[in-house]
C-alpha positions in Angstrom: 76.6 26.1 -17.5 77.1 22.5 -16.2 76.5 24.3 -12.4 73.1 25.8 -13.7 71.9 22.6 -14.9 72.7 20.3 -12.0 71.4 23.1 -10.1 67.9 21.2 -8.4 64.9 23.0 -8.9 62.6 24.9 -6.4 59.6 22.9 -4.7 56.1 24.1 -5.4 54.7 26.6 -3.2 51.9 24.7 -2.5 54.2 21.3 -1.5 56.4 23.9 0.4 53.1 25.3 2.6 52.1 22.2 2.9 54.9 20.7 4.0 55.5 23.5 7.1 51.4 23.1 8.1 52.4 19.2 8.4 55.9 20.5 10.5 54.1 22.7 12.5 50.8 20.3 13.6 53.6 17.8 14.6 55.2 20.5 16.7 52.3 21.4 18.6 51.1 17.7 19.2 54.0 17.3 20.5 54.1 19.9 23.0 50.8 19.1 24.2 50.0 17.0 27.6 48.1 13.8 27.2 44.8 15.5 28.1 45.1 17.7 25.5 45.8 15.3 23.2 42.2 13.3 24.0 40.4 16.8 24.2 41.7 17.4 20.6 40.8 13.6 19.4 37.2 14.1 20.9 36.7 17.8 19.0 37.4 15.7 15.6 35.1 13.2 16.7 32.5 15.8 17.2 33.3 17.7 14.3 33.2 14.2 12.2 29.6 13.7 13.8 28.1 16.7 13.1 30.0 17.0 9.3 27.9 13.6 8.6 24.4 15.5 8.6 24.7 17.6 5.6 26.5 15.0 3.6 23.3 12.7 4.9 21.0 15.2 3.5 22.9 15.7 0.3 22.9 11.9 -0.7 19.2 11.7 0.1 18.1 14.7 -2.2 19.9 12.4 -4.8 17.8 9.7 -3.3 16.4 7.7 -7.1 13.8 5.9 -5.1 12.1 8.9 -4.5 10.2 9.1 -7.8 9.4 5.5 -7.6 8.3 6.1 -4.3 6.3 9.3 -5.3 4.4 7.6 -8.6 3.4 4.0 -5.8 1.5 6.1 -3.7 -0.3 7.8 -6.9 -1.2 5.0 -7.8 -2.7 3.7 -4.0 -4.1 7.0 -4.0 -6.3 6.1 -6.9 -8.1 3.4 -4.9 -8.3 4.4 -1.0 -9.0 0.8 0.3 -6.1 -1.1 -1.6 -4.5 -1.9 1.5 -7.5 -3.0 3.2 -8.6 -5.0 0.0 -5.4 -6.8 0.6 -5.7 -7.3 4.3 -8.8 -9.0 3.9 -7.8 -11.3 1.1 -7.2 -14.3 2.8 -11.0 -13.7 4.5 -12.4 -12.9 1.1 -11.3 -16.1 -0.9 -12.1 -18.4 2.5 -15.6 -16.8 2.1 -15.7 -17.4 -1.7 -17.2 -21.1 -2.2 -19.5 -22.2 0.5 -19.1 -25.6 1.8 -22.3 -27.1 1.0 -21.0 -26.3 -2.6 -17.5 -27.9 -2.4 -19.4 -31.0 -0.8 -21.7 -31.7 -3.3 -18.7 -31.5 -5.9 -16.7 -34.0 -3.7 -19.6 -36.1 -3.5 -20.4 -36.1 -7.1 -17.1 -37.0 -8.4 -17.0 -40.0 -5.1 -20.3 -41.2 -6.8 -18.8 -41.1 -10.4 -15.6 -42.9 -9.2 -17.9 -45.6 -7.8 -19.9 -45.6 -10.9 -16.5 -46.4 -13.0 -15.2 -48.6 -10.7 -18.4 -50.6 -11.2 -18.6 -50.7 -15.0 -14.7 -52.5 -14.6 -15.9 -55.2 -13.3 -16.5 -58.5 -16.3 -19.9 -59.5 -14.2 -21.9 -56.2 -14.3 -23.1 -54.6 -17.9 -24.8 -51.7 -18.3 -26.6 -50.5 -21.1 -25.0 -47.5 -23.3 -26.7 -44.1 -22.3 -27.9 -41.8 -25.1 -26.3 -38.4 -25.6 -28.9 -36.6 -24.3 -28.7 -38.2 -20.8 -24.9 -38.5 -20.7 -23.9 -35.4 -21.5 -25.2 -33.4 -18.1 -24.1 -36.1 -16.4 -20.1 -35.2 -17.9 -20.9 -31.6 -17.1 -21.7 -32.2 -13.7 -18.6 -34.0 -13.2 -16.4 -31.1 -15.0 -17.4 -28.8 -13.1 -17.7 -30.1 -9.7 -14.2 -31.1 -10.8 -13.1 -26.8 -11.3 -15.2 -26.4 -7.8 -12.6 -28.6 -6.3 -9.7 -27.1 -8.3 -10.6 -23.6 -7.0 -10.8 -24.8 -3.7 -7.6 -26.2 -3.9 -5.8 -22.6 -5.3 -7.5 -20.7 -2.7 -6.9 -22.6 0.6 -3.1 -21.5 -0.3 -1.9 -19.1 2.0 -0.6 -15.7 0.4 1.5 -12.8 1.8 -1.4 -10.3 1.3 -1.2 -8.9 4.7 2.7 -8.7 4.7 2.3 -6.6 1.4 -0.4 -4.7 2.7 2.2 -3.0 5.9 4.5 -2.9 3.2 2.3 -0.4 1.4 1.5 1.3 4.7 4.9 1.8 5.6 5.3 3.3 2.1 2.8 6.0 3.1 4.8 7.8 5.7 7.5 10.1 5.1 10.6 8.5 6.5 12.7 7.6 3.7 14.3 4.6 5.9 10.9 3.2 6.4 10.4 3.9 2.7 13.1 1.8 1.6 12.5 -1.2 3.5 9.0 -1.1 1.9 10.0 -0.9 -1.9 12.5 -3.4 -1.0 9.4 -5.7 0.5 6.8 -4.9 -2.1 9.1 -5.7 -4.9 10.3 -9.5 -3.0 6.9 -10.6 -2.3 4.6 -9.5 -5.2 5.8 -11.9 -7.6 4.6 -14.4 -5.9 1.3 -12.8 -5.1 0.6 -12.4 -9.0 1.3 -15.5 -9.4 -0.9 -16.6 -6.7 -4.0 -14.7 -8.5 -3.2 -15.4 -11.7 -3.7 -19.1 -10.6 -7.0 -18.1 -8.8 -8.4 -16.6 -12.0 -7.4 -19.0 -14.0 -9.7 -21.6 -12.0 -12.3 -19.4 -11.4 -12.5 -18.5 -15.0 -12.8 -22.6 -15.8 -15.0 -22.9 -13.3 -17.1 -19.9 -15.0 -17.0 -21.8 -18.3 -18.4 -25.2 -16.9 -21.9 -22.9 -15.0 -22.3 -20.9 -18.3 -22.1 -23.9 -20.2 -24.6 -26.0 -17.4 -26.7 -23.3 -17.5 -27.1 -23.1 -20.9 -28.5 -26.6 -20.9 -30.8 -26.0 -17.9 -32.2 -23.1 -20.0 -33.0 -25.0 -22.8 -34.4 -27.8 -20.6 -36.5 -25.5 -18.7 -37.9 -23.8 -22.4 -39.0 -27.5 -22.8 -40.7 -28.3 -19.6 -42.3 -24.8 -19.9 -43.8 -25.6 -23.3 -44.5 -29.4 -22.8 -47.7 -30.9 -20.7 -47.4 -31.3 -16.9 -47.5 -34.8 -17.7 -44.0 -34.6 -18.9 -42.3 -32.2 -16.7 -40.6 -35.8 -14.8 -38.7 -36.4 -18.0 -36.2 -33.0 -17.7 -35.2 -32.7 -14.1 -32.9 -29.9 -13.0 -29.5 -31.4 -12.7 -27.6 -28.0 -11.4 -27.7 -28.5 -7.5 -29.2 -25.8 -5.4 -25.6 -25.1 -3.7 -24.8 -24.2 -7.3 -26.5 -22.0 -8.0 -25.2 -18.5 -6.6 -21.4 -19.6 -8.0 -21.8 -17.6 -11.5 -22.3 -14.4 -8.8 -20.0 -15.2 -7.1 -17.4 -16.2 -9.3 -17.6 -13.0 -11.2 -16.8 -10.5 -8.2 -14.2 -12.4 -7.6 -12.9 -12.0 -10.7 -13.7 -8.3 -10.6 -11.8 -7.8 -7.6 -8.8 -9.7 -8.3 -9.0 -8.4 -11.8 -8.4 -4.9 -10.2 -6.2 -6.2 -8.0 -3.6 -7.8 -10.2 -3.7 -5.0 -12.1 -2.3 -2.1 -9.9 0.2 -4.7 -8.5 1.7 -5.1 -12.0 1.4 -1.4 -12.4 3.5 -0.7 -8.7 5.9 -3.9 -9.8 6.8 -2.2 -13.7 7.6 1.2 -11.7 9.7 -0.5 -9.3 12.0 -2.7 -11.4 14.4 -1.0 -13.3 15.1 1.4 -10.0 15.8 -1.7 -8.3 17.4 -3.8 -10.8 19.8 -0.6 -10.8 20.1 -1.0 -7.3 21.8 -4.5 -7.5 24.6 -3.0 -9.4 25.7 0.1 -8.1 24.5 -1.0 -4.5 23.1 2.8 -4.0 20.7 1.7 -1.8 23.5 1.1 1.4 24.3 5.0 1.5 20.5 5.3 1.5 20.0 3.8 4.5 23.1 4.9 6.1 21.6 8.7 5.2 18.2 8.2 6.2 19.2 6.7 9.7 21.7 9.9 10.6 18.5 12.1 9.3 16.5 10.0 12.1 19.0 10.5 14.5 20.1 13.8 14.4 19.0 15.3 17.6 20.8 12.3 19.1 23.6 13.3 16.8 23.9 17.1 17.9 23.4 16.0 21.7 26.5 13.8 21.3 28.0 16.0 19.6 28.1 19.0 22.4 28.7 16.2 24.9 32.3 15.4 22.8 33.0 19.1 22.2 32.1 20.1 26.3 34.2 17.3 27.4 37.0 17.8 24.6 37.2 22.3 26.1 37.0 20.9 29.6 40.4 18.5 28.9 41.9 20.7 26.9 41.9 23.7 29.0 41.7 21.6 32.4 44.0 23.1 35.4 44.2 22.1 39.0 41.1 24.0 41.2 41.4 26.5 44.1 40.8 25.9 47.4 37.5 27.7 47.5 36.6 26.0 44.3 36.7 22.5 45.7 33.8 20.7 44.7 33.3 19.3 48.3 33.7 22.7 49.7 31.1 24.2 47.0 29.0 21.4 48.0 29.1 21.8 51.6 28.2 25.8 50.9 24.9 25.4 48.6 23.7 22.7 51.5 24.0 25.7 54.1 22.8 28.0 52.4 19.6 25.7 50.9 18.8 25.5 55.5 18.9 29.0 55.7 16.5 30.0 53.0 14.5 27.0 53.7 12.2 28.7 56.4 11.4 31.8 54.5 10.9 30.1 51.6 7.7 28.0 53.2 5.3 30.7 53.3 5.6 31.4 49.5 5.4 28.1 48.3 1.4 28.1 48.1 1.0 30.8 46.3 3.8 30.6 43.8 3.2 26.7 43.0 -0.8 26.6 43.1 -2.3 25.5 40.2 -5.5 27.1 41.2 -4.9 31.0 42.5 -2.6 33.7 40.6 -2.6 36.6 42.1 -6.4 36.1 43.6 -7.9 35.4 40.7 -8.7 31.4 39.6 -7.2 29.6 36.4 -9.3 29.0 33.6 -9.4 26.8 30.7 -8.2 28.0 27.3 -11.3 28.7 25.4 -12.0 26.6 22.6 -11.3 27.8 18.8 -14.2 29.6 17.0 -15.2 27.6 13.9 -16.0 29.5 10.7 -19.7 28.4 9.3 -19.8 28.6 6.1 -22.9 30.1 4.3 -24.2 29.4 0.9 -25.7 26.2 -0.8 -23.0 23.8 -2.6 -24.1 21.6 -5.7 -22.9 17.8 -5.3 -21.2 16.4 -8.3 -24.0 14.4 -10.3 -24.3 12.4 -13.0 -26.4 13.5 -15.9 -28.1 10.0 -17.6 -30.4 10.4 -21.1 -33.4 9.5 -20.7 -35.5 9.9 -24.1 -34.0 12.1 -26.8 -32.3 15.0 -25.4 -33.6 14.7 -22.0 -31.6 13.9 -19.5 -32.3 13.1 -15.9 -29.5 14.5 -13.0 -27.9 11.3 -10.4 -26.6 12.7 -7.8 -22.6 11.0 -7.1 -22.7 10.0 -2.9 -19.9 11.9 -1.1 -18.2 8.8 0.1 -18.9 5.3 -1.4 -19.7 3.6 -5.1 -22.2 4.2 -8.0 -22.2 0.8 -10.2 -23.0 1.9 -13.8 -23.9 -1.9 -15.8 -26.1 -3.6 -17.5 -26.9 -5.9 -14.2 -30.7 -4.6 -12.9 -29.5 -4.0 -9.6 -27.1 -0.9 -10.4 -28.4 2.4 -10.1 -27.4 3.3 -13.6 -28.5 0.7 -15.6 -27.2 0.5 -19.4 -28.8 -1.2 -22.2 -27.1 -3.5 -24.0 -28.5 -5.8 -26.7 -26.3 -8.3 -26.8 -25.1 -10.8 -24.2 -22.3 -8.5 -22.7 -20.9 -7.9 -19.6 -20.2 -4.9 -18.1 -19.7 -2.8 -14.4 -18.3 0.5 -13.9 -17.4 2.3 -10.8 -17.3 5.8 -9.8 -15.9 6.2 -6.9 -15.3 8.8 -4.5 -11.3 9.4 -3.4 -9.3 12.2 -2.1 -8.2 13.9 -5.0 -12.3 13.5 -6.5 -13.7 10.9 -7.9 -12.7 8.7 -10.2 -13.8 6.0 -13.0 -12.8 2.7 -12.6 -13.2 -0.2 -15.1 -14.1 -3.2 -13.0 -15.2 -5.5 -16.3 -16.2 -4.9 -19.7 -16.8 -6.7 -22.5 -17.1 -3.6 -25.0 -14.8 -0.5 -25.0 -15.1 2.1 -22.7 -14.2 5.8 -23.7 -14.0 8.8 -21.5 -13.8 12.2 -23.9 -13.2 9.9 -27.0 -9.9 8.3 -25.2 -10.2 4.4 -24.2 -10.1 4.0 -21.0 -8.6 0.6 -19.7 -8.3 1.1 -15.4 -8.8 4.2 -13.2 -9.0 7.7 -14.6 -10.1 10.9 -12.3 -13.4 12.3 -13.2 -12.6 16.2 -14.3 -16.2 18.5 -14.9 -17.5 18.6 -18.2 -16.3 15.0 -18.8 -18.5 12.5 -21.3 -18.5 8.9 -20.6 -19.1 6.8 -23.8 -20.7 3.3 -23.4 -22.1 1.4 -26.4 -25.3 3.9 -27.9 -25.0 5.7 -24.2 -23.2 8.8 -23.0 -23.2 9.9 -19.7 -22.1 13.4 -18.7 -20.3 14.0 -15.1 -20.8 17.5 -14.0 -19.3 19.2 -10.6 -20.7 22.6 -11.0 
C-alpha cells in the first residue's frame, strides 16, 4: 500500500506528445548544416508574412470607424459642394464687406472720437442736441462699430481648406486614408465652429444695428414723402450709400454659414463617442497597422516567394556539375545566341511589325455601340396653387437650385403677411433632390413632419409653408 501510493503518477498524453515533438525539432535542428538552418528561418519569415494578411483583414471587418465613416459621407452626400463651400471660405468672407464700407465705419467712429475729444476740453461748449438729432447720430456709430467688429472676426484665418482634404480623403475607399481623415476632421473642427459661431454672432449684431437704422430712415423717408419740398432739407438720409447692400449681404452669409455649422456639428456628434472610445482602448493602432498590410499586399506576397525561393534554394543547395557551371552555361547560350543570329534576321520584320500580320494591316478596335434610348421622360416638377384648386406645374432643373421664399426674386415666391423671413432650397444631388432649410422664421413641414435641415424629396411628397402647400411630383 505505502509502494502504490509513493508510486508517481503518469504524465498527460498531451504533455508527453508534446514533450517528444519539442525532443524531436531539437534533434533535427541539430543535424542540420548552417544553410539549412537560414533556409528554415527564412520559410518562417515567409510564412509569418503571408499569415499577417488574413489576420489584417479580420481586424479591419471589426473596423468601428466604419459606421462612423459610412453615416459622414451620407451626410456630404446630402449637399454635393460641401467641400468646395469650405474651400472657398476664406475667399467668401474676404469678399463679404466691401472696403468702401469698412472705411466709412473707420471714418465715422475717427470723426466721433474727435468730436469727444473736443467736448473735453473746459474752453469749448456745445449746446445739448435734442433726441431726435442724437439718436442717428449713436446709431451710426453702433453700427459702423459691428462693421468694424465683423471685419475683425473674419480677417482670422481658419483651417477650412485643411478640413475640406480631410473630407476628400474621407471619400475614397482606403481605410488608412480614412482614418487619418476622421482623426483630422475631429482635431480641427472645433475650432472651425468656433470660428463661425464668432462670425454669426457679429454679423447678426451687425444685422440688428441696419434693421434698426433702417427703420428710422423709413420713417424719415414717410415724412419727407408726405411733407412740402420746402422741407425735404430738414430729414437727410444718414445711412451711407456703401451701406446700403450690407442687410443682403449679411443675411447669405448667415444662410451659408448657418448651413455650414450645422452639418459640421452633425459630422462632429457622429464622430465623438467612436473616437473618445478610441483614446481608451487605443483600437485605432491595429487599424492602421491592418490597413497598411491591406495596401501592401502584393508587395507582401512578392517578398514572400522571394523568402520561400531563397529559403528551398539553401535548404536543398548541393555543389553543381561540371556541365552545370554557371560560366560554362553562360558561355553555351552566348554561342548558340551567334548561330541563330543570322537566320533569325529575315523573320524579324514580319514577326515584330506593328503594321502587317500575315498581309493584312492592323486596325483600330472599333468603338462601343451606345444604346439610344427611345421614349419621352417627365422631369420632376413642382406643382404651386395658383387660385383655388388650380395649380400651375414648375419644372425642378436637372442640375442647380430653385429658391422657394417670400423674397420677389425667387422663382417660387410665397406669401406671407407678416414681416418673416424665409428661403428654401431644392436642390438637385445624386441620390435626387432634396429640401434644404436655408432660414425660416416659421415652421416648415414636409408630409406633416417638421423639417429642420436637409430631407430627400420622395414623389407624392407635400411641402407645407404658412396657408401654402406645394406638391413635388417625379412621375
Amino acid at each position: 500500500m505505502t509502494q502504490s501510493r509513493n508510486k508517481p503518477s503518469a504524465p498527460h498524453p498531451i504533455g508527453r506528445l508534446f514533450a517528444q515533438t519539442v525532443r524531436l525539432a531539437q534533434h533535427s535542428w541539430q543535424g542540420k548544416t548552417r544553410l539549412q538552418r537560414s533556409g528554415l528561418l527564412l520559410f518562417a519569415a515567409a510564412f509569418l508574412l503571408w499569415l499577417s494578411i488574413p489576420f489584417a483583414e479580420l481586424g479591419l471587418s471589426l473596423n468601428p470607424y466604419q459606421p462612423v465613416t459610412d453615416q459622414v459621407r451620407a451626410l456630404i452626400a446630402s449637399q454635393p459642394d460641401f467641400e468646395n463651400r469650405l474651400k472657398r471660405l476664406d475667399d467668401f468672407k474676404a469678399s463679404i464687406l466691401p472696403p468702401a464700407a469698412v472705411q466709412s465705419a473707420a471714418a465715422i467712429l475717427s470723426r466721433h472720437n474727435q468730436e469727444n475729444a473736443a467736448l473735453t476740453l473746459p474752453t469749448q461748449t456745445s449746446p445739448a442736441p435734442n433726441a431726435e438729432q442724437d439718436s442717428p447720430s449713436q446709431s451710426l456709430i453702433a453700427t459702423a462699430r459691428a462693421i468694424l467688429a465683423l471685419q475683425k472676426t473674419l480677417e482670422t484665418p481658419s483651417s477650412a481648406q485643411h478640413l475640406a482634404v480631410g473630407f476628400g480623403f474621407l471619400q475614397k475607399d482606403d481605410v488608412l486614408l480614412n482614418l487619418q481623415a476622421i482623426e483630422q476632421i475631429y482635431r480641427q473642427t472645433p475650432a472651425l465652429l468656433s470660428q463661425l459661431y464668432e462670425i454669426r454672432r457679429s454679423n447678426l449684431a451687425l444685422l440688428r444695428q441696419i434693421n434698426a437704422l433702417s427703420g428710422e430712415i423709413w420713417i424719415s423717408g414717410t415724412a419727407v414723402f408726405s411733407s412740402t419740398p420746402t422741407e425735404d432739407e430738414n430729414h437727410p438720409n444718414p445711412l451711407p450709400g456703401e451701406w446700403r447692400e450690407l442687410s443682403r449681404t449679411g443675411q447669405s452669409l448667415e444662410i451659408q454659414l448657418a448651413n455650414t455649422t450645422y452639418l459640421l456639428n452633425q459630422v462632429l456628434h457622429e464622430i465623438e463617442p467612436v473616437y473618445r472610445q478610441d483614446q481608451v482602448w487605443g483600437f485605432s493602432l491595429w487599424l492602421k497597422a491592418a490597413a497598411w498590410i491591406r495596401r501592401s499586399q502584393s508587395a507582401i506576397f512578392t517578398l514572400s516567394a522571394g523568402l520561400i525561393a531563397a529559403a528551398l534554394l539553401l535548404f536543398f543547395w548541393k555543389p553543381l556539375s561540371i556541365n552545370l557551371n554557371p560560366r560554362r552555361l553562360a558561355s553555351r547560350l552566348t554561342n548558340g545566341a551567334r548561330r541563330t543570329a543570322q537566320g533569325e534576321t529575315g523573320q524579324l520584320f514580319s514577326a515584330q511589325s506593328n503594321w502587317l500580320v500575315k498581309g493584312l494591316t492592323r486596325r483600330p478596335a472599333a468603338k462601343p455601340l451606345r444604346m439610344s434610348r427611345r421614349g419621352s421622360i417627365q422631369r420632376p416638377r413642382l406643382l404651386i396653387p395658383v387660385s383655388g384648386n388650380s395649380r400651375i406645374e414648375k419644372p425642378l432643373p436637372g442640375d442647380g437650385i430653385v429658391r422657394i421664399g417670400n423674397d420677389p426674386a425667387f422663382p417660387v415666391k410665397i406669401p406671407l403677411s407678416g414681416s418673416e423671413y424665409i428661403e428654401l432650397w431644392i436642390r438637385k444631388a445624386r441620390k435626387g433632390y432634396y429640401l434644404e432649410i436655408m432660414f425660416s422664421d416659421i415652421p416648415v413641414l414636409l408630409n406633416q413632419q417638421p423639417v429642420l435641415s436637409s430631407r430627400a424629396l420622395n414623389d407624392g411628397d407635400s411641402i407645407q409653408i404658412h396657408d401654402t402647400t406645394l406638391l413635388f411630383k417625379e412621375r
